[in-house]
C-alpha positions in Angstrom: 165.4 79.2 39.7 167.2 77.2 42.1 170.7 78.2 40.2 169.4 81.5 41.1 168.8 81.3 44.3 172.2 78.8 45.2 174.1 81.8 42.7 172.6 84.3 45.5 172.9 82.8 48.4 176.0 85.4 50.2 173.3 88.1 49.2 170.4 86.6 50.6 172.4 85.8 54.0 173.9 89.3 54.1 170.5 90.4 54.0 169.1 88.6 56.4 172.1 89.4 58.8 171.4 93.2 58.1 167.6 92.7 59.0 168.6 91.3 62.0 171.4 93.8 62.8 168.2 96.4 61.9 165.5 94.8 64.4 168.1 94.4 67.2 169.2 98.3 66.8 165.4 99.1 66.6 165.0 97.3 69.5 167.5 98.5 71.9 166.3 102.2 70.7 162.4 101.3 71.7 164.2 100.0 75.2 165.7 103.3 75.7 162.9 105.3 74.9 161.0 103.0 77.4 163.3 103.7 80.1 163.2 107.0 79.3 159.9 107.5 79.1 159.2 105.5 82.1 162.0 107.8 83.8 160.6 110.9 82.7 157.0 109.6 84.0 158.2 108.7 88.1 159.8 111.7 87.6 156.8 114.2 87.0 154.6 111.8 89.7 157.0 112.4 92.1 156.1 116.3 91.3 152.6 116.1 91.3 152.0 113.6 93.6 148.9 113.2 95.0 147.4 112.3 98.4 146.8 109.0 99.1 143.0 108.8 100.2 142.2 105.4 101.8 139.3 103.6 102.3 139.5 103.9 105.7 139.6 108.2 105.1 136.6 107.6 103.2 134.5 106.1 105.1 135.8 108.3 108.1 134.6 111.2 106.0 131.1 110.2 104.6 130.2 109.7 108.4 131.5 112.7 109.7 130.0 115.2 106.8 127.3 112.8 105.0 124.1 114.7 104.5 121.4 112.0 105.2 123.6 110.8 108.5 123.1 114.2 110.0 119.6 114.4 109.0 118.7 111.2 111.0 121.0 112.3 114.0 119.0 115.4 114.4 115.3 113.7 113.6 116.9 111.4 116.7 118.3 113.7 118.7 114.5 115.3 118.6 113.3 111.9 119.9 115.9 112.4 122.7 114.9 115.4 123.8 111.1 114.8 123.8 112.7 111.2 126.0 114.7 113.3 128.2 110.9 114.9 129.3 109.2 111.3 130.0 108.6 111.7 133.9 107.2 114.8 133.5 104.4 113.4 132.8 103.3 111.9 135.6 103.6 115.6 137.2 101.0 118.1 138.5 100.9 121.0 136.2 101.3 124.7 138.3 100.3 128.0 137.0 100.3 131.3 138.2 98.9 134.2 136.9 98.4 137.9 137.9 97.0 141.1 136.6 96.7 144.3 137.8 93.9 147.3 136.2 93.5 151.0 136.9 90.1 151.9 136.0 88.9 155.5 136.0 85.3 156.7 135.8 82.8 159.2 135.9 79.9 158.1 137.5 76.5 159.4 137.9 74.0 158.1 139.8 70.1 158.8 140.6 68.0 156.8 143.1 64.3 156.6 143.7 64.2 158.5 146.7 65.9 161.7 144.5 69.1 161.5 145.9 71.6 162.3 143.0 75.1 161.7 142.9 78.0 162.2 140.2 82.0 162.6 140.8 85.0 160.9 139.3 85.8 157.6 141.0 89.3 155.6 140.4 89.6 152.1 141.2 92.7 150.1 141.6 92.1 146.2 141.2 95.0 143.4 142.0 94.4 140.0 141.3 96.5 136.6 141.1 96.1 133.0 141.9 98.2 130.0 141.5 96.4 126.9 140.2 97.3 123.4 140.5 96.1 120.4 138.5 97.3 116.9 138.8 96.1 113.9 136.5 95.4 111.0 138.2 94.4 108.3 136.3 93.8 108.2 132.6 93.4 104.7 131.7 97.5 104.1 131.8 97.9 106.7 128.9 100.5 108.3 130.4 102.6 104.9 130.6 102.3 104.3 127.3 103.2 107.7 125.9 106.1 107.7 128.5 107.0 103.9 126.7 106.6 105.3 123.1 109.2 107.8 123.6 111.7 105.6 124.7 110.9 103.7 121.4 111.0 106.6 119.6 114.7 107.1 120.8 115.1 103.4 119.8 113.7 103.7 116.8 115.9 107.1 115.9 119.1 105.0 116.9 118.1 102.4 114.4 117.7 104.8 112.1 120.7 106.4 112.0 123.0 102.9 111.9 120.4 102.2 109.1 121.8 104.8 107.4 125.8 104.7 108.5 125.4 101.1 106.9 124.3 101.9 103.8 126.5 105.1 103.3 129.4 103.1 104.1 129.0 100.3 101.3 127.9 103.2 99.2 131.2 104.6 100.0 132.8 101.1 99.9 131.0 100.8 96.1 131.9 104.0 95.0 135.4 103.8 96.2 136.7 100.4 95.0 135.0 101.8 91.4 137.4 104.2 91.2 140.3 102.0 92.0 138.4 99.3 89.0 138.5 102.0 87.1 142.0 102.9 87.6 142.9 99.1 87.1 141.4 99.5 83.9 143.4 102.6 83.0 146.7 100.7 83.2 145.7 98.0 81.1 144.8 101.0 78.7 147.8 101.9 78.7 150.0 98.3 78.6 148.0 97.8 75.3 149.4 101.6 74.0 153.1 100.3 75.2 152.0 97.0 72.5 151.0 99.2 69.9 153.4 101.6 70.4 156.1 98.6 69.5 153.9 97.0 66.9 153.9 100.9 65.4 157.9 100.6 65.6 158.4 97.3 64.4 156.5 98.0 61.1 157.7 101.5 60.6 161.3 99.6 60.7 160.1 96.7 58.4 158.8 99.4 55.7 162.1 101.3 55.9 164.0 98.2 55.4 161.9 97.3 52.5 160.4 93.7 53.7 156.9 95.8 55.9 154.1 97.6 54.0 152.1 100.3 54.8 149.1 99.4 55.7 150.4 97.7 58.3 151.8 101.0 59.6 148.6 102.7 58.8 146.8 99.9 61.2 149.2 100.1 63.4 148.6 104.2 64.4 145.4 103.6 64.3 145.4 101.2 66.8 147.2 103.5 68.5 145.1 106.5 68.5 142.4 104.3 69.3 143.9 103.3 72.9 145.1 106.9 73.6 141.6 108.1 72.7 140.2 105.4 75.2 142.7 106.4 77.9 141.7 110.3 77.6 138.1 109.0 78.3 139.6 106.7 80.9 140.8 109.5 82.8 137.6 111.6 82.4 135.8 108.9 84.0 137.7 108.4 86.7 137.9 112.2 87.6 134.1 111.9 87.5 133.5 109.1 89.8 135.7 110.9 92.1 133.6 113.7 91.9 130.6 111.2 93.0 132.7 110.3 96.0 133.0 113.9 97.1 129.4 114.1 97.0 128.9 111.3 99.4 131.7 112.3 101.8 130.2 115.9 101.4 133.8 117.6 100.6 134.9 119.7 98.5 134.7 120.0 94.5 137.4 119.6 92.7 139.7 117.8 95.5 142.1 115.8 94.3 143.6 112.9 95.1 144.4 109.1 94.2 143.1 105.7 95.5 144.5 102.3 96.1 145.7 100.0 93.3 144.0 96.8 94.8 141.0 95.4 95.3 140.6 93.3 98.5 137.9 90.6 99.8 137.1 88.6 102.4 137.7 84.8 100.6 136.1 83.3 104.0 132.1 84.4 104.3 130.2 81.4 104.4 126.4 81.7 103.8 125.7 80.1 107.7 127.9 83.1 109.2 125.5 85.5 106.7 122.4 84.1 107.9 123.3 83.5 111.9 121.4 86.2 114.0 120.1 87.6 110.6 117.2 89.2 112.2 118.6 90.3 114.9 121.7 92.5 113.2 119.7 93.7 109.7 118.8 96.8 110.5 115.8 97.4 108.2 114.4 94.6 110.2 115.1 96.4 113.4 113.7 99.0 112.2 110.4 97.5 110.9 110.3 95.6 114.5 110.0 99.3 116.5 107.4 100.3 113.8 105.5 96.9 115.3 106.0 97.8 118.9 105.0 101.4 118.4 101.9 100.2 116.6 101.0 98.3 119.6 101.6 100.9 122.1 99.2 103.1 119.7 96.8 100.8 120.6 97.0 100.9 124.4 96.8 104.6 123.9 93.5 104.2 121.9 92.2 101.9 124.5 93.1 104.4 127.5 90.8 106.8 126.0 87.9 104.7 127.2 88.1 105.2 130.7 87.5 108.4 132.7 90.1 110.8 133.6 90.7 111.7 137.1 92.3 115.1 138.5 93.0 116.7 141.5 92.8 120.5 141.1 93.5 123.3 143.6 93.9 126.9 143.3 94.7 130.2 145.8 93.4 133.2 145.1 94.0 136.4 145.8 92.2 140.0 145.0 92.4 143.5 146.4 90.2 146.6 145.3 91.2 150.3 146.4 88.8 153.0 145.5 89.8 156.4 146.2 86.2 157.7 146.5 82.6 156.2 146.9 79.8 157.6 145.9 77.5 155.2 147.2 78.2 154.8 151.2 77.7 151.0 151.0 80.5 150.4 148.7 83.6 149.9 150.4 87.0 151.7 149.7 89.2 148.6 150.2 88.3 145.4 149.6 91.0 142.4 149.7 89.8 138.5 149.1 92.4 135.6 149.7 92.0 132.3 150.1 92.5 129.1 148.7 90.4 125.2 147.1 90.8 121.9 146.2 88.6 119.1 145.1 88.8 116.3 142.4 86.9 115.9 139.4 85.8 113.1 136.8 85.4 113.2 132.9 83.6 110.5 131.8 83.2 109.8 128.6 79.6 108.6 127.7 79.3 109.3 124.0 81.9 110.6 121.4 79.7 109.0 118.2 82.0 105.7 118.8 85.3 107.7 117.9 87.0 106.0 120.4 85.8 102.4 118.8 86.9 103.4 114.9 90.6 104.3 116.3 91.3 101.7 117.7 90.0 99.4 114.7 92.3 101.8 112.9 95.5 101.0 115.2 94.5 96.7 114.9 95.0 97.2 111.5 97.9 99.5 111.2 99.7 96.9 113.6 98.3 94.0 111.2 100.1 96.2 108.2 103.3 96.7 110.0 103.8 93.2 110.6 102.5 92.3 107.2 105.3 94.9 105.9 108.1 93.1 108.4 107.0 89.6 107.1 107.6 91.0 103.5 111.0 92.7 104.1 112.3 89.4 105.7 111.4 87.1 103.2 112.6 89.5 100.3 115.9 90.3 102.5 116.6 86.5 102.8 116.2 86.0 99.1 118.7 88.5 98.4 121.1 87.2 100.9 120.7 83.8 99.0 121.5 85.4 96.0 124.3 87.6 96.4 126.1 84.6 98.6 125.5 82.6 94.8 127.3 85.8 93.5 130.0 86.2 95.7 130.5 82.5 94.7 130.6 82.7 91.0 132.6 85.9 91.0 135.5 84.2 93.2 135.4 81.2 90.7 135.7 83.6 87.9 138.3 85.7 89.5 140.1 82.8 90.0 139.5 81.9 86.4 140.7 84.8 85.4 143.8 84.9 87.1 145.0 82.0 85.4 142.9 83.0 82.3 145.4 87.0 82.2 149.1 85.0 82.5 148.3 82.9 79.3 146.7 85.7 77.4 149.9 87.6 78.4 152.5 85.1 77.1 150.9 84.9 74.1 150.7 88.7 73.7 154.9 88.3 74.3 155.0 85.3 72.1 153.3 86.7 69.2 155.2 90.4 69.6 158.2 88.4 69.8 157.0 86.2 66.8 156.7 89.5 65.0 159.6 90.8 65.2 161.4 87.9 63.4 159.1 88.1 61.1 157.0 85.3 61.5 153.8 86.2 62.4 151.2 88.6 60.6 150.0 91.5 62.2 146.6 90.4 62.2 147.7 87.1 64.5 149.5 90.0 67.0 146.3 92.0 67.0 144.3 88.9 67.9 146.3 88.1 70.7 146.1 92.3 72.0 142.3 91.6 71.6 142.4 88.3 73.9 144.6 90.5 76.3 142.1 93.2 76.4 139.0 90.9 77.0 141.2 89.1 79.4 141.9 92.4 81.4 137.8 93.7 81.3 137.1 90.1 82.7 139.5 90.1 85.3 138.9 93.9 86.4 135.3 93.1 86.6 135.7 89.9 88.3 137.7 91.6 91.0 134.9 94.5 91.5 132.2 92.3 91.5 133.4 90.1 94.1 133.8 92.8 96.2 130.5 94.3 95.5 128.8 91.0 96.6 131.0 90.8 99.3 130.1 94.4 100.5 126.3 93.9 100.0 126.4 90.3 102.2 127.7 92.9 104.6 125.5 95.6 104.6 122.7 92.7 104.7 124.1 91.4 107.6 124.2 94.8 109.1 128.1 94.2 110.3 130.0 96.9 108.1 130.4 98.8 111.0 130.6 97.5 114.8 
């Protein structure tokens, strides 16, 4: 054997020389095709490029057209109104009214002494009076209603940066999804550029006689695998877009493309989260003008136990023609004009202790609502706690991962590189595409997630918008 193989050494070297003469020719080919390809690829984006839509566009978008936005601007603009109306409460209330009646008749008549009469008689009657009534004093009720509708238009206000908040991180969420996803596509498809020089390399080594085809076979399917994942890719992505037109309310079917990167504030400390936390959450704020409307329920309640005190006044005027009488007392033009005032009192004395039970009723609703405040802040606190202990572990990860995607890169190129001198296996190059892979999901994710921590510490704090 070894007289063999010393008697065969020119061959074995030519051989080797022609192998590598064969994986350098291969290799300058798939280069070419690459730059090709990649050629052909800017060329067709340049053609079908898309418009960029920022997050900025977005968010500009969602509060401009976003359903639930406009549904709490017009519940508050209805508080506004009924606000705009407050000192017109403390104002007399003036009606007029006025009616005039034609009324014909046929009368006749008999009286004791015999005298009989009968004829047609036509009266004309004109009436109106203006009436005046002024509330003086009901027990401060009208104070209080004046005060709950300037809550009420506090309370709408709330409401509607209640809901600009969490539209925004919803847009924030759903936006920087779409750009994870798209992340995710592009490491799709730097695993099909791998197999699509793994596929290469072994088709070569099987033509030259040193592959086998198995390895080929493994190779497309490989392959086929990653393109299958990337037409799925792009399905998903196209839906999630379709989510984000829902929440900026525009049109189906729109199309355009998102940022490539992820960015985050690497600066929030949990002290700047929980400075002025109640005072800038805005369910809290909301849940504190639930509490002060409760109260001023109860004043209400309690006004309703004292009297109510009016001034009222009227002027009347009425005017009769009749164009015949058949009786010589009646006159045939009457006219009455004048006017009155006086005060008046309700009192009330008994109403089966109504007045008791609803104010009992408003005690406890006020005892609820601050029950319900005292629940919202301690759960809210607890989740700012725990999404600060996110955003913490995801920016270690990220950080992690960062390092964690260069090595599983250079050992993707090491073992590629390994393989095409033929010494590595196949399976050692599909090990180290697997470690990419993982390394990519775990990098993508960490990226999203720290934003999506970030965002919610935010929307807790109430401070996504200014």
């Amino acid at each position: 054997m070894n007289k063999f193989y010393v008697t065969n050494l020119p061959a074995v070297i030519l051989y080797r020389s022609r192998q590598k003469n064969s994986i350098k020719l291969m290799l300058r080919r798939t280069l070419v095709r690459s730059v090709l390809y990649s050629a052909f690829s800017l060329a067709i984006y340049s053609l079908q490029a898309q418009k960029l839509l920022t997050l900025e566009d977005a968010v500009s978008l969602a509060l401009k057209n976003n359903y639930d936005i406009q549904l709490s601007r017009n519940d508050s603009a209805i508080a506004a109104l009924d606000y705009s109306y407050r000192n017109w409460l403390f104002a007399p209330r003036l009606n007029a009214s006025v009616s005039n009646v034609w009324n014909n008749n046929h009368q006749n008549q008999e009286f004791s002494n015999g005298t009989k009469r009968e004829g047609d008689v036509t009266t004309d009657n004109l009436a109106g009076s203006v009436t005046l009534s002024w509330l003086l004093f009901d027990g401060g009720k009208m104070f209080v209603t004046r005060n709950q509708a300037q809550e009420l238009v506090r309370l709408g206000e709330m409401t509607i940066k209640d809901q600009v908040v969490n539209t925004v991180a919803q847009v924030i969420n759903s936006y920087y999804i779409i750009v994870r996803q798209k992340q995710q596509l592009k490491a799709i498809e730097e695993q099909m550029s791998i197999n699509q020089t793994r596929l290469d390399l072994t088709q070569r080594r099987l033509e030259i006689g040193v592959g086998n085809k198995p390895d080929v076979l493994q190779s497309k399917v490989d392959l086929n695998a990653q393109i299958a994942a990337r037409f799925r890719q792009l399905a998903l992505i196209e839906e999630l877009k379709e989510r984000l037109n829902q929440t900026m309310n525009a049109a189906v079917g729109i199309n355009y493309e998102v940022s490539d990167s992820i960015p985050f504030n690497n600066n929030l400390t949990l002290a700047q989260i929980q400075n002025n936390f109640e005072q800038t959450n805005t369910t809290l704020q909301l849940q504190k003008k639930n509490i002060d409307l409760a109260e001023l329920t109860i004043k209400s309640r309690k006004a309703d136990q004292f009297p109510l005190i009016s001034f009222n006044s009227a002027y009347n005027y009425n005017r009769t023609n009749n164009d015949v009488t058949l009786n010589a007392a009646l006159p045939l033009y009457n006219r009455n004009r004048g006017y009155n005032y006086g005060f008046s009192a309700t009192i009330p004395i008994l109403n089966y202790r109504n007045t008791n039970r609803l104010i009992k009723q408003s005690k406890l609703d006020l005892s609820y609502q601050q029950l319900v405040y005292d629940s919202q802040k301690s759960t809210l606190n607890l989740n700012v706690l725990n999404f600060f202990k996110e955003y913490e572990l995801q920016k270690k990860m990220l950080e992690l991962e960062e390092t964690n995607i260069l090595l599983a890169k250079e050992n993707v190129n090491i073992q590629l590189e390994l393989f095409r001198l033929g010494s590595s296996t196949i399976i050692q190059l599909r090990d180290a595409q697997l470690s990419l892979a993982d390394a990519y999901d775990r990098l993508i994710a960490a990226r999203y997630n720290t934003k999506l921590a970030e965002t919610e510490l935010m929307r807790l704090k109430g401070e996504l918008i200014r």
